[in-house]
py3Dmol code that shows the C-alpha trace and the ligand (Angstrom):
import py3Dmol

protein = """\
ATOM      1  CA  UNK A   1       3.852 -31.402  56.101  1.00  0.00           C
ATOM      2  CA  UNK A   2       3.366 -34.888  54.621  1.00  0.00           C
ATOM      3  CA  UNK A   3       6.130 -37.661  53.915  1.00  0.00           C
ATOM      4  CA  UNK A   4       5.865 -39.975  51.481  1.00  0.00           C
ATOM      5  CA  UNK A   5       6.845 -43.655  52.446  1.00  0.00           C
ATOM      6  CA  UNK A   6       9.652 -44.564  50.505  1.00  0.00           C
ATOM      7  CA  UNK A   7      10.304 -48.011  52.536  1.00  0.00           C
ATOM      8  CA  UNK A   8       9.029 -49.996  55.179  1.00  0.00           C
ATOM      9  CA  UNK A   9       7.933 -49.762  58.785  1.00  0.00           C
ATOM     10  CA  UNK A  10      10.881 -51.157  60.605  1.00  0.00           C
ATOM     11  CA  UNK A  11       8.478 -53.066  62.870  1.00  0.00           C
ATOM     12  CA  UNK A  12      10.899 -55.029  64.601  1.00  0.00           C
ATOM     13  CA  UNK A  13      12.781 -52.184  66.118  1.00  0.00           C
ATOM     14  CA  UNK A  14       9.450 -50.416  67.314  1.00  0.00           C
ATOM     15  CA  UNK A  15       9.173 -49.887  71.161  1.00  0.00           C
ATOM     16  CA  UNK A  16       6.034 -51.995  72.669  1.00  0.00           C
ATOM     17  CA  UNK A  17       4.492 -49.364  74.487  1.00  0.00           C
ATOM     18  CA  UNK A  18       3.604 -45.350  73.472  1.00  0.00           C
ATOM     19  CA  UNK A  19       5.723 -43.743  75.918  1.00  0.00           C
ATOM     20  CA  UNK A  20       8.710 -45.757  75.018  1.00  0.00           C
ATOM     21  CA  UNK A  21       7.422 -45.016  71.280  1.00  0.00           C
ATOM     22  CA  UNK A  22       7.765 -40.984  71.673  1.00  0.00           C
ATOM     23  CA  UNK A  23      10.904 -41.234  73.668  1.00  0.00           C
ATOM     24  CA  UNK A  24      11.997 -43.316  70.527  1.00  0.00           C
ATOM     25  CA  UNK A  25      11.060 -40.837  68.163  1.00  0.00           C
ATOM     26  CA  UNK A  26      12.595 -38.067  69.766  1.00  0.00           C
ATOM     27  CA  UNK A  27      15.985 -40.079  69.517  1.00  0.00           C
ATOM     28  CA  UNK A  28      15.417 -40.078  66.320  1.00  0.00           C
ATOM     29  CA  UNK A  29      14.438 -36.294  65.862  1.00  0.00           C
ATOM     30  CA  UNK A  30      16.351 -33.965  66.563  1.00  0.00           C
ATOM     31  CA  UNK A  31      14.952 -31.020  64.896  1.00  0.00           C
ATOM     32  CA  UNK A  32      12.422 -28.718  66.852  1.00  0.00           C
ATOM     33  CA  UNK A  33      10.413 -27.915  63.958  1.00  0.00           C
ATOM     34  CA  UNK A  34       9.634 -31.097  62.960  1.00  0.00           C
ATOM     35  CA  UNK A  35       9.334 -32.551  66.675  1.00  0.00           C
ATOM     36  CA  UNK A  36       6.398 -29.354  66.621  1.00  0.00           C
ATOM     37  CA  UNK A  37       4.906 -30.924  63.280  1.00  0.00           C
ATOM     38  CA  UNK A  38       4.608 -34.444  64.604  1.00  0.00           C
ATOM     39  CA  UNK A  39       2.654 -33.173  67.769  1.00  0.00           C
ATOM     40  CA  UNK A  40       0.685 -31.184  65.206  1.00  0.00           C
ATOM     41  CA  UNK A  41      -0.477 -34.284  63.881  1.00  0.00           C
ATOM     42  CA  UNK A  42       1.099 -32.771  60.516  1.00  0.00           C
ATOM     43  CA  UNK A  43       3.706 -35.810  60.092  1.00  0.00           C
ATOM     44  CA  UNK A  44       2.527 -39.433  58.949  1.00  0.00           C
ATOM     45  CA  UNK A  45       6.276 -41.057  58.978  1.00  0.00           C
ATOM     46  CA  UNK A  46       9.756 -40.140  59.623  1.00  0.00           C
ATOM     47  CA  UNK A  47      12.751 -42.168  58.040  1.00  0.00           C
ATOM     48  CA  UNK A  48      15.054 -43.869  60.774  1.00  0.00           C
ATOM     49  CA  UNK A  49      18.379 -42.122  59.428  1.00  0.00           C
ATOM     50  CA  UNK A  50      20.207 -45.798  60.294  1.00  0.00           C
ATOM     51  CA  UNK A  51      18.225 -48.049  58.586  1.00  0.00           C
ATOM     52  CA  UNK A  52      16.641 -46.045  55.874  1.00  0.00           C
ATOM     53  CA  UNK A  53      13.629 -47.622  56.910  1.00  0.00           C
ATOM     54  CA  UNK A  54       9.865 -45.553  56.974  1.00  0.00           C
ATOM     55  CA  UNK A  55       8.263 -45.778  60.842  1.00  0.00           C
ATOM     56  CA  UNK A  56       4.639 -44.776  60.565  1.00  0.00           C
ATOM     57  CA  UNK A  57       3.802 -42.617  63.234  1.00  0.00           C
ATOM     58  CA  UNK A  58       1.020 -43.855  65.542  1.00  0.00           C
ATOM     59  CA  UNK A  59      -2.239 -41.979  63.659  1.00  0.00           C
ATOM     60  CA  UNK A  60      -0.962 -43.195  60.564  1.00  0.00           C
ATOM     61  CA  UNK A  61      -0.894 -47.000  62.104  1.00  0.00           C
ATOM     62  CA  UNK A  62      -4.405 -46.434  62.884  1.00  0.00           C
ATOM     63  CA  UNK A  63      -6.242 -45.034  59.802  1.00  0.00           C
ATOM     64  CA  UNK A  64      -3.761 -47.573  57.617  1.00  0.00           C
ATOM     65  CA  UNK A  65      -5.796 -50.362  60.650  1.00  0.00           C
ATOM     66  CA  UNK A  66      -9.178 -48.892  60.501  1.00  0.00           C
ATOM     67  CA  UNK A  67      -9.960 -46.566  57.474  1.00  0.00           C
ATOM     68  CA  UNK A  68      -7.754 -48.557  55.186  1.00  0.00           C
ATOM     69  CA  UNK A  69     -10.045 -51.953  54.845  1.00  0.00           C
ATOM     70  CA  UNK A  70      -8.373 -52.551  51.596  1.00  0.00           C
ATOM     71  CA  UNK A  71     -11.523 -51.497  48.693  1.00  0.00           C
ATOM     72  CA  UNK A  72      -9.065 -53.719  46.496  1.00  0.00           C
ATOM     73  CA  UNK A  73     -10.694 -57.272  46.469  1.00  0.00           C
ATOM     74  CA  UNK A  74      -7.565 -59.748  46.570  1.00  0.00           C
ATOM     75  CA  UNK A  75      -6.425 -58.013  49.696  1.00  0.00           C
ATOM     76  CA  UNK A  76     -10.003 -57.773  50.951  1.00  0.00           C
ATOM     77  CA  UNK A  77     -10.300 -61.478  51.142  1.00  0.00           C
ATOM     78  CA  UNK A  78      -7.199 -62.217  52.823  1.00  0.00           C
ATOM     79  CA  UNK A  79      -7.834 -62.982  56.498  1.00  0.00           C
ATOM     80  CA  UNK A  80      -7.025 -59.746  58.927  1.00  0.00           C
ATOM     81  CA  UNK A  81      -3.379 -60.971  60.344  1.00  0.00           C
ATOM     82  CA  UNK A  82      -2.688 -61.691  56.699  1.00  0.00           C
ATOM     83  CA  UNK A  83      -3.783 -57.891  55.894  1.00  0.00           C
ATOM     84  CA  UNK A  84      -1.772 -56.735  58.742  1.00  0.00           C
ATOM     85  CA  UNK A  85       1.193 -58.835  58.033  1.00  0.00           C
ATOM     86  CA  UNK A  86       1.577 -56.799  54.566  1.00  0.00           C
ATOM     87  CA  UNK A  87       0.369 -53.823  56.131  1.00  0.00           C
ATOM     88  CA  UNK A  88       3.497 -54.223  58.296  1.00  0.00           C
ATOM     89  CA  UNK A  89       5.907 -55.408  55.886  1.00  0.00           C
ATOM     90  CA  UNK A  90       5.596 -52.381  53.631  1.00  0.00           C
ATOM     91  CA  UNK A  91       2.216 -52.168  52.067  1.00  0.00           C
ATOM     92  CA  UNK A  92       1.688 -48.049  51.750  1.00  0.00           C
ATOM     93  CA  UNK A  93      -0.670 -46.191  50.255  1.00  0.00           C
ATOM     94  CA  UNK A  94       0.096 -44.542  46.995  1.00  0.00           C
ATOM     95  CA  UNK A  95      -1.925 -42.063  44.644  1.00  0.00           C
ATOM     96  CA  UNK A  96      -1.927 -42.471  41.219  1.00  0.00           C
ATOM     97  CA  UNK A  97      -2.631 -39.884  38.063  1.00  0.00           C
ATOM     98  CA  UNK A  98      -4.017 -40.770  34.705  1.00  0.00           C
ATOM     99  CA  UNK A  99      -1.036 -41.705  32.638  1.00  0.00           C
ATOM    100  CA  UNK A 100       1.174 -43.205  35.104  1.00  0.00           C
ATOM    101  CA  UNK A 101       3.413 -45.431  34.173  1.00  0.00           C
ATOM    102  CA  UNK A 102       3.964 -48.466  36.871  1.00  0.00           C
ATOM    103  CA  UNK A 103       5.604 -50.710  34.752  1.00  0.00           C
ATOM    104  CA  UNK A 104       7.735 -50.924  31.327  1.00  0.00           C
ATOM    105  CA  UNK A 105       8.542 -53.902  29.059  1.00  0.00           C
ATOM    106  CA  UNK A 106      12.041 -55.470  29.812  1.00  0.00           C
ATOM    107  CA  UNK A 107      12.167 -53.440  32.993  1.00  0.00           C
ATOM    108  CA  UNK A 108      12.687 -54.199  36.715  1.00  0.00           C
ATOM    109  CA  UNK A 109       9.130 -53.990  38.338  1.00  0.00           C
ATOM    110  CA  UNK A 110       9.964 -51.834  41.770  1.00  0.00           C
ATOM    111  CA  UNK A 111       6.793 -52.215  42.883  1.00  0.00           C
ATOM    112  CA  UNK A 112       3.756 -54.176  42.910  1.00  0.00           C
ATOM    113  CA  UNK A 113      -0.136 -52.163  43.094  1.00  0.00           C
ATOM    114  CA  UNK A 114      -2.819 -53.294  44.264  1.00  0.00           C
ATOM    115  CA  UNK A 115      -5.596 -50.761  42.711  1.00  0.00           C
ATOM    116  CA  UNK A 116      -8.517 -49.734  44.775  1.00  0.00           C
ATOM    117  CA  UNK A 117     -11.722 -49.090  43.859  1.00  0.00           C
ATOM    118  CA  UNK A 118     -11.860 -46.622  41.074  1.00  0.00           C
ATOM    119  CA  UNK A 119      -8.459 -46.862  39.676  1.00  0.00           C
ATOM    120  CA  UNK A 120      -7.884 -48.547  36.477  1.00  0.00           C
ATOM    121  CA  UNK A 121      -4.954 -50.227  35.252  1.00  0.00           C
ATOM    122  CA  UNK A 122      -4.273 -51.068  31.135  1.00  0.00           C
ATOM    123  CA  UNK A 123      -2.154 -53.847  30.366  1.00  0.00           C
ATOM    124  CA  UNK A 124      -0.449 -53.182  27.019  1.00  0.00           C
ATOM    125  CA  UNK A 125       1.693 -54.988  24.639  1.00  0.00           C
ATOM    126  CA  UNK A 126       3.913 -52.660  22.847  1.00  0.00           C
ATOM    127  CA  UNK A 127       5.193 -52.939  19.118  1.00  0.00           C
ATOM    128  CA  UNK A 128       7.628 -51.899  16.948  1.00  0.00           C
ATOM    129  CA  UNK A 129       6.289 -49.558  13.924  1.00  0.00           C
ATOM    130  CA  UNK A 130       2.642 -50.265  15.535  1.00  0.00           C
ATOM    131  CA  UNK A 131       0.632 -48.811  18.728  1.00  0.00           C
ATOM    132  CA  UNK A 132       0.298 -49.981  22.283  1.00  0.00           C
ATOM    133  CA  UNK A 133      -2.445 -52.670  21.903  1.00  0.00           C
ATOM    134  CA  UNK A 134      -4.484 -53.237  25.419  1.00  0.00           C
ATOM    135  CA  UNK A 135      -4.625 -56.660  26.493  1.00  0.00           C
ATOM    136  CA  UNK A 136      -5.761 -56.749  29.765  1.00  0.00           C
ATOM    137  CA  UNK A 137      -7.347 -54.498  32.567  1.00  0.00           C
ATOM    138  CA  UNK A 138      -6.787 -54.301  36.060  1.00  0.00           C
ATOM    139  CA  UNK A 139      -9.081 -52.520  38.930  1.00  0.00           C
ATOM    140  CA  UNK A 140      -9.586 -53.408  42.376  1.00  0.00           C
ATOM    141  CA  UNK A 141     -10.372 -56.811  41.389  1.00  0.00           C
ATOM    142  CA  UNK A 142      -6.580 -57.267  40.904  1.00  0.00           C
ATOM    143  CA  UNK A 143      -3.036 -56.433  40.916  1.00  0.00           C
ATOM    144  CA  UNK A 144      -0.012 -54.896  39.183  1.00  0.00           C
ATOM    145  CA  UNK A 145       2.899 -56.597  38.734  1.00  0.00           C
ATOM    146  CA  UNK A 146       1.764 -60.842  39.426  1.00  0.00           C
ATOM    147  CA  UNK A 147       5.667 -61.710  37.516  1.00  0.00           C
ATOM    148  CA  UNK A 148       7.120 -60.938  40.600  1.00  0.00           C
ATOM    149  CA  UNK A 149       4.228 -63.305  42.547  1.00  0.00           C
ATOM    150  CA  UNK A 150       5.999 -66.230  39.989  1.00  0.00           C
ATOM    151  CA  UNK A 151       9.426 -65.082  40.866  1.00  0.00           C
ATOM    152  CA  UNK A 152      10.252 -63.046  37.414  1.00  0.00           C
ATOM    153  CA  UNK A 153      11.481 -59.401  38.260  1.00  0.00           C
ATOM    154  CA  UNK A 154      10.634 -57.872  34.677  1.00  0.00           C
ATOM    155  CA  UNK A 155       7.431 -56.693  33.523  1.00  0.00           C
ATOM    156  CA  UNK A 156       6.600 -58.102  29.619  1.00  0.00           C
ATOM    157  CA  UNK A 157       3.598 -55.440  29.596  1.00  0.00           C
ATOM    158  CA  UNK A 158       3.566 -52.031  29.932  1.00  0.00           C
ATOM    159  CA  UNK A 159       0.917 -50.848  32.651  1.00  0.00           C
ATOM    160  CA  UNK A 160      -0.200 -46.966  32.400  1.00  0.00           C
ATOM    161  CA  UNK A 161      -3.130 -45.513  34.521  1.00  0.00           C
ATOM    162  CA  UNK A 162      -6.207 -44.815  32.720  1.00  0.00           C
ATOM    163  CA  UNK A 163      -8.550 -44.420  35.293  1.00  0.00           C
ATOM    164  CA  UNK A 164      -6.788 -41.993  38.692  1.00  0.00           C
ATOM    165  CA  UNK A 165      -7.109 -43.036  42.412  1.00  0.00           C
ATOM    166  CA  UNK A 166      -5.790 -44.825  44.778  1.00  0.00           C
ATOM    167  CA  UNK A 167      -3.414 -48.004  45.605  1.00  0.00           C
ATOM    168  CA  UNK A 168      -1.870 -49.957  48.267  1.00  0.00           C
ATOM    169  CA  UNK A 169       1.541 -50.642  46.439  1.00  0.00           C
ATOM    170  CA  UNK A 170       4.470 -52.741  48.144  1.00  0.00           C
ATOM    171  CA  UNK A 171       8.463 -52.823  46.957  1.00  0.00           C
ATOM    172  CA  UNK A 172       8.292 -56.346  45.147  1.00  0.00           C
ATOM    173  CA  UNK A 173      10.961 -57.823  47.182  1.00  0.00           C
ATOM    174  CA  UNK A 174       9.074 -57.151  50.291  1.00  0.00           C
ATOM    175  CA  UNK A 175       6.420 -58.629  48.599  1.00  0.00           C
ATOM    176  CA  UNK A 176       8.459 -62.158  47.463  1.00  0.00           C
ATOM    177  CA  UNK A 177       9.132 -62.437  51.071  1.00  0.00           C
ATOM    178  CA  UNK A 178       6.229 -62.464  52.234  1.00  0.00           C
ATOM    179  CA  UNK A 179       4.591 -64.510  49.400  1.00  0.00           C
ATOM    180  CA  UNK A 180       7.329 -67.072  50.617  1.00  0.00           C
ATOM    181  CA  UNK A 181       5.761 -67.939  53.758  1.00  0.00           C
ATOM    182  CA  UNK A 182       2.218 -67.658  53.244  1.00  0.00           C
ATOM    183  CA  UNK A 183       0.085 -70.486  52.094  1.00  0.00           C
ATOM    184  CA  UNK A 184      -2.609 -68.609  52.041  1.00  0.00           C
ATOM    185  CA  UNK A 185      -1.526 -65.614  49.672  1.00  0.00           C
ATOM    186  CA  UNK A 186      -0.253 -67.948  47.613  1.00  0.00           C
ATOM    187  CA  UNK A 187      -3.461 -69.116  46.938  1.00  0.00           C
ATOM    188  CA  UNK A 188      -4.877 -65.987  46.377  1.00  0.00           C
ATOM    189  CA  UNK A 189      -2.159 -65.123  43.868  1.00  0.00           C
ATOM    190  CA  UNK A 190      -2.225 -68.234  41.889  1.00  0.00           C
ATOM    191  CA  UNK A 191      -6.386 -67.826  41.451  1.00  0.00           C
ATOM    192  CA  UNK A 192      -5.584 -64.163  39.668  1.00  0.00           C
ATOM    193  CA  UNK A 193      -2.786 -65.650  37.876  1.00  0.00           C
ATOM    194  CA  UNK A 194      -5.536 -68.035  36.261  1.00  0.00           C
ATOM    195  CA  UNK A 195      -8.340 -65.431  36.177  1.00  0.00           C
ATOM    196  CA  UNK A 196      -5.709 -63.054  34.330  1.00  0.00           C
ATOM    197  CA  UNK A 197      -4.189 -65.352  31.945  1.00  0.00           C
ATOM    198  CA  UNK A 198      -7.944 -66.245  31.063  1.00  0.00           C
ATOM    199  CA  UNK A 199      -8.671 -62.457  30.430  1.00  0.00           C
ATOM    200  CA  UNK A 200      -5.948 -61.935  28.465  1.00  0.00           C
ATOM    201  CA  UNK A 201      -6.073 -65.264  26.006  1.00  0.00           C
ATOM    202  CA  UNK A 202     -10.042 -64.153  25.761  1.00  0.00           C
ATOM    203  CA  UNK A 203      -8.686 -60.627  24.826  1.00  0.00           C
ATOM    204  CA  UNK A 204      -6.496 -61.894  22.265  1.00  0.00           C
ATOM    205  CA  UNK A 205      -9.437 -63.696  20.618  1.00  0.00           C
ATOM    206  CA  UNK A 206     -11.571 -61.058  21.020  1.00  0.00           C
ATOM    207  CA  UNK A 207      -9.103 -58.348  19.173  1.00  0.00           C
ATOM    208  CA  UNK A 208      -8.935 -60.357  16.614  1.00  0.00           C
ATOM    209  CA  UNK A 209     -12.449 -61.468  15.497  1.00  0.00           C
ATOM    210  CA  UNK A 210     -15.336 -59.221  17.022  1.00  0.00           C
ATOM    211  CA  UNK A 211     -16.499 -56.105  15.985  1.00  0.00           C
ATOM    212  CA  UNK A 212     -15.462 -53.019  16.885  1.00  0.00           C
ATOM    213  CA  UNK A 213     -19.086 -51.652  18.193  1.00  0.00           C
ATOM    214  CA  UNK A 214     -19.207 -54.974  19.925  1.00  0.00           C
ATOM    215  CA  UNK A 215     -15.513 -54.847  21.681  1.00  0.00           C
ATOM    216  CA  UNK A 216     -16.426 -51.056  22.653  1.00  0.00           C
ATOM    217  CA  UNK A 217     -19.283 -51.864  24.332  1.00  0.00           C
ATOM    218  CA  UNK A 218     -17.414 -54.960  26.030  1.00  0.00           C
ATOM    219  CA  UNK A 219     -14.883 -52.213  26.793  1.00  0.00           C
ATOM    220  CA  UNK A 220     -16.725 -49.817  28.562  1.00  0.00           C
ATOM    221  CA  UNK A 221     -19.133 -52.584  30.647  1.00  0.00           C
ATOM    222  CA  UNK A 222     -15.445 -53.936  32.003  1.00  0.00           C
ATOM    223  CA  UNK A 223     -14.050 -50.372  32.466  1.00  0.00           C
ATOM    224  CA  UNK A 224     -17.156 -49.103  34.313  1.00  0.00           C
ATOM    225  CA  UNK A 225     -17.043 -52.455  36.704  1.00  0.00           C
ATOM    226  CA  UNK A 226     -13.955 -50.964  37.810  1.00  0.00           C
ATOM    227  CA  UNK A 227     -13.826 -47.414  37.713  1.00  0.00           C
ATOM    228  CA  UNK A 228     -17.554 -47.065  39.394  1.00  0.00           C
ATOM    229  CA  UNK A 229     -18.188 -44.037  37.815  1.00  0.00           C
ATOM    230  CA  UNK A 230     -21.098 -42.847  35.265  1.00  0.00           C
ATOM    231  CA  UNK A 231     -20.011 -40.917  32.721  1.00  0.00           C
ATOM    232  CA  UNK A 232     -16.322 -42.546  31.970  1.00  0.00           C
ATOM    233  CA  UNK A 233     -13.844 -39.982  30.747  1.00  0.00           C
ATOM    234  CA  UNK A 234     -12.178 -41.321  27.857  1.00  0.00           C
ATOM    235  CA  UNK A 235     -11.791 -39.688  24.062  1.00  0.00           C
ATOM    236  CA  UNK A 236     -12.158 -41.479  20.793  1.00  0.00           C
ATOM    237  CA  UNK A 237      -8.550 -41.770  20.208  1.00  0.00           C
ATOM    238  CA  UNK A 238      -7.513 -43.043  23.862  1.00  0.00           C
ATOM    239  CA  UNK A 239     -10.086 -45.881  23.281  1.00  0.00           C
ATOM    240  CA  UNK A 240      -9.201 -46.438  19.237  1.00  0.00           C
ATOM    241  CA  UNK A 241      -5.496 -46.812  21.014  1.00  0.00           C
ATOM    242  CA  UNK A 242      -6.758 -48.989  23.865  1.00  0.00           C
ATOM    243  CA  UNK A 243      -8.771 -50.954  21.067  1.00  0.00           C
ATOM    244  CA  UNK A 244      -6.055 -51.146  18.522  1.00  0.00           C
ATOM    245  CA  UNK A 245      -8.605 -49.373  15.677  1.00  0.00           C
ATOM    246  CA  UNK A 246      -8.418 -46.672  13.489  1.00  0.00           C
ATOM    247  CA  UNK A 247     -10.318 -43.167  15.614  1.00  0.00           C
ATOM    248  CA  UNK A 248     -12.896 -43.671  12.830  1.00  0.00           C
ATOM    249  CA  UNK A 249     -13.831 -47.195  13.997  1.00  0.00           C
ATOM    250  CA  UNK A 250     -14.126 -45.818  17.418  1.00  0.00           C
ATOM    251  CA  UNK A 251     -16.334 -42.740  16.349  1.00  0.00           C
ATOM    252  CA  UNK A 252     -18.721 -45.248  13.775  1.00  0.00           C
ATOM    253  CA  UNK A 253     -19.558 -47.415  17.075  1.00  0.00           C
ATOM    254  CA  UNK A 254     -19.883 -45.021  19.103  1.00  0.00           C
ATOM    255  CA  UNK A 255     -22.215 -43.615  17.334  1.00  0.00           C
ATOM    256  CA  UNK A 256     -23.807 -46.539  16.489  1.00  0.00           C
ATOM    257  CA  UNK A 257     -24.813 -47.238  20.716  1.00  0.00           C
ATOM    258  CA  UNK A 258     -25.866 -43.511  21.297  1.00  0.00           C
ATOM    259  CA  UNK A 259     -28.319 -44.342  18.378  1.00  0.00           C
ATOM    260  CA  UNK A 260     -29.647 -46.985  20.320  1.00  0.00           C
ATOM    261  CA  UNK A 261     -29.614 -45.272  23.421  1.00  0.00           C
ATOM    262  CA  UNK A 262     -27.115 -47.018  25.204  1.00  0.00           C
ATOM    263  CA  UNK A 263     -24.714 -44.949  25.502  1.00  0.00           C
ATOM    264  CA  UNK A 264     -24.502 -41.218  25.706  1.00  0.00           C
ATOM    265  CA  UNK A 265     -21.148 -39.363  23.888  1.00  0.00           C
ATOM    266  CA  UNK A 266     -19.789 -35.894  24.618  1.00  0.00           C
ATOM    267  CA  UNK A 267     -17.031 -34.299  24.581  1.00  0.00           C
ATOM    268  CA  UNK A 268     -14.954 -37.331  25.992  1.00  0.00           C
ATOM    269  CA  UNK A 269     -17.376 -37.867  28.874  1.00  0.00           C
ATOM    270  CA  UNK A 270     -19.066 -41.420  27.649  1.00  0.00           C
ATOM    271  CA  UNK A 271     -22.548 -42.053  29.975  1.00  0.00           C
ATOM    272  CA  UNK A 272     -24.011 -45.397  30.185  1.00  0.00           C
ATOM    273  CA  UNK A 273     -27.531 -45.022  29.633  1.00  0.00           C
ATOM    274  CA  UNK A 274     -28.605 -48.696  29.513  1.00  0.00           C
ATOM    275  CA  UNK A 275     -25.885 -51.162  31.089  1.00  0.00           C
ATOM    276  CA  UNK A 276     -28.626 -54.422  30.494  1.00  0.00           C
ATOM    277  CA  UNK A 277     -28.545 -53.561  26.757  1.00  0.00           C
ATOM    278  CA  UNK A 278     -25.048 -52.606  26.332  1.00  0.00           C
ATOM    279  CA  UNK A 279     -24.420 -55.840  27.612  1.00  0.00           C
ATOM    280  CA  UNK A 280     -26.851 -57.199  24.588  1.00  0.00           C
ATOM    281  CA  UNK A 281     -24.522 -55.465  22.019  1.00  0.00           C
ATOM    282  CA  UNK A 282     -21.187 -56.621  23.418  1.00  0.00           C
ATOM    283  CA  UNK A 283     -19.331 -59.571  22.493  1.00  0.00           C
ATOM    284  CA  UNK A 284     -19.518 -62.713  24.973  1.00  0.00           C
ATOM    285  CA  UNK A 285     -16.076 -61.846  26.261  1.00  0.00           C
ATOM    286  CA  UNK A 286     -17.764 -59.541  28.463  1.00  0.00           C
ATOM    287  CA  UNK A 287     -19.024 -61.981  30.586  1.00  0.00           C
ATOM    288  CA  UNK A 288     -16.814 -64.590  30.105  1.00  0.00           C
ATOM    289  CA  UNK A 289     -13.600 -62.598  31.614  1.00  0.00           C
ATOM    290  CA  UNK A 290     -16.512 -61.493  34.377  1.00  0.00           C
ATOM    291  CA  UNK A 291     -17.993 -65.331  35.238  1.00  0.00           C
ATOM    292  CA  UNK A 292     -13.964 -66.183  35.737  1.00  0.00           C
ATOM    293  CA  UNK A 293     -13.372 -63.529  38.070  1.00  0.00           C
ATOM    294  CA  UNK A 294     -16.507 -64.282  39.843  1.00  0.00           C
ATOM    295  CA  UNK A 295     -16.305 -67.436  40.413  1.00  0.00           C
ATOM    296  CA  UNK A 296     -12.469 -68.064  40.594  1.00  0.00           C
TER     297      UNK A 296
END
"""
ligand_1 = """\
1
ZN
Zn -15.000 -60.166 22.260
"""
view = py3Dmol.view(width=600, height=400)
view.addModel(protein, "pdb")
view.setStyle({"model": 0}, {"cartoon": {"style": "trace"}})
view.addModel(ligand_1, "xyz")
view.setStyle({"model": 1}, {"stick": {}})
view.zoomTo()
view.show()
C-alpha cells in the first residue's frame, strides 16, 4: 500500500521527538489495518483529515534526506537547508510516462517539475491548422513551469513527456512562497530563465534556417545529454513532429547519418555510434544552447 502525496508535509504541526510522532499518528489513525500497514513499513504518508495536508512518515523523511540528492541540477546546486527547505515545503517525488502532459497553453500551471536525470521534457508551441512545433527541451538541467518563478500562473507552451522517469514536482504556490524569501533561489531561477530564453530564441533561428540532417543531429546530441541513454527511442514521425518537417525529411537525414556511421536506425530505437562526429554534422546551435547552460 502506497499513497501518493497530494499536498504538503504539514511540518509545523509535526511532534519534535519519535515517540510523540507515533502517538501523533495514531491520533490521526484510527483504522487497524492501516495502523498494521504503517508498522509494515507499507505506508509512505497519511493525509491529516483536518488540514488536508500530506505528513511523510518517518522512512519516507529519510530516503526523500538521503537517497533523494536531487539528480536534477538546479536543485543540486542549491545549498542543503535550501534543498531541505523545499523538501519540506512540498517538494514530492512524482513519476512520469511518455506522453504526459504537465502543462497546456492558456492553462493554470498546478505544478512546477523539476526533471531528473533521464526524463525529458518538450516545450511546444501549438498552432491553429499546423502541428505542435518543439521549441525548447528540458532534462535535469532544468525545470517545468519557470512562469510561475516570474509570477505568471499560465503556461504559453505546452510541455508533454518524451523521455519517462522521474521528478521532484512542487504545487506552484508552494513554490512562489518560497521563491519569495530566498535570495538564493532566486538566483538560481533567474540564471535558467536566461539560459532558457537563450535556447529557445537559438531554436527559433535554428527552425528556420538549418537543415534538417543538421537540426536532427543537433536534436539527438541535446536529447541524449539528457535522457543518458544509448539507443534513444523515438520514431520518424515523433521527431518530424518535434522538428516541424515532413516524416520524409526525417527519414532522408536519417539516413543520411547511418550512411556515415553516426548514427544507427531501427525500428524506432536510434543508437549513437559516433557522438564527436555527430557533433561535426550538427548545426552550431548544438553547442551554443550547451556553452550557455554550462557556463550560466
Ligand atoms: Zn541550428
Amino acid at each position: 500500500m502506497t499513497t501518493t502525496y497530494p499536498s504538503s508535509p504539514a511540518e509545523t504541526d509535526r511532534p519534535e521527538t519519535e515517540a510523540l510522532f507515533a502517538a501523533f499518528i495514531r491520533r490521526l489513525v484510527q483504522d487497524a489495518s492501516m495502523l498494521q500497514a504503517i508498522d509494515l513499513g507499507e505506508v509512505d504518508a497519511i493525509i491529516d483529515p483536518v488540514s488536508g495536508h500530506a505528513i511523510l512518515l518517518p522512512a519516507t523523511q529519510e530516503a526523500l534526506r538521503q537517497g533523494a540528492v536531487p539528480t536534477n541540477q538546479m536543485l543540486a546546486t542549491l545549498p542543503p537547508e535550501e534543498y531541505q527547505r523545499l523538501l519540506a515545503a512540498g517538494l514530492e517525488p512524482v513519476t512520469l510516462a511518455f506522453g504526459d502532459l504537465l502543462h497546456e497553453p492558456g492553462e493554470l500551471i498546478q505544478h512546477i517539475y523539476f526533471p531528473s536525470a533521464g526524463l525529458l521534457v518538450s516545450l511546444l508551441t501549438t498552432l491553429q491548422d499546423h502541428m505542435a512545433l518543439e521549441i525548447g527541451l528540458v532534462g535535469s538541467e532544468g525545470m517545468v513551469g519557470l512562469p510561475v518563478a516570474q509570477g505568471i500562473d499560465t503556461s504559453s507552451v505546452r510541455a508533454v513527456v518524451q523521455g519517462p522517469g522521474k521528478a521532484l514536482r512542487m504545487e506552484s504556490s508552494r513554490f512562489r512562497e518560497a521563491l519569495k524569501i530566498s535570495p538564493v533561489l532566486q538566483r538560481t531561477f533567474h540564471r535558467y530563465t536566461y539560459a532558457l530564453i537563450a535556447q529557445i530564441t537559438q531554436t527559433a533561428v535554428c527552425n528556420r534556417f538549418h537543415l534538417v540532417e543538421a537540426r536532427l543531429a543537433r536534436w539527438l546530441l541535446m536529447a541524449s545529454d539528457r535522457l543518458h541513454t544509448n539507443p534513444l527511442r523515438f520514431t520518424h514521425e515523433a521527431l518530424a513532429d518535434l522538428l516541424g518537417v515532413r516524416r520524409v525529411g526525417i527519414t532522408v537525414a536519417a539516413s543520411a547519418l547511418q550512411q556515415q556511421k553516426l548514427i544507427q536506425y531501427s525500428r524506432g530505437n536510434i543508437k549513437i555510434l559516433d557522438r564527436e562526429g555527430l557533433k561535426v554534422s550538427a548545426c552550431e546551435c548544438y553547442q551554443k544552447i550547451k556553452d550557455i547552460f554550462d557556463h550560466v
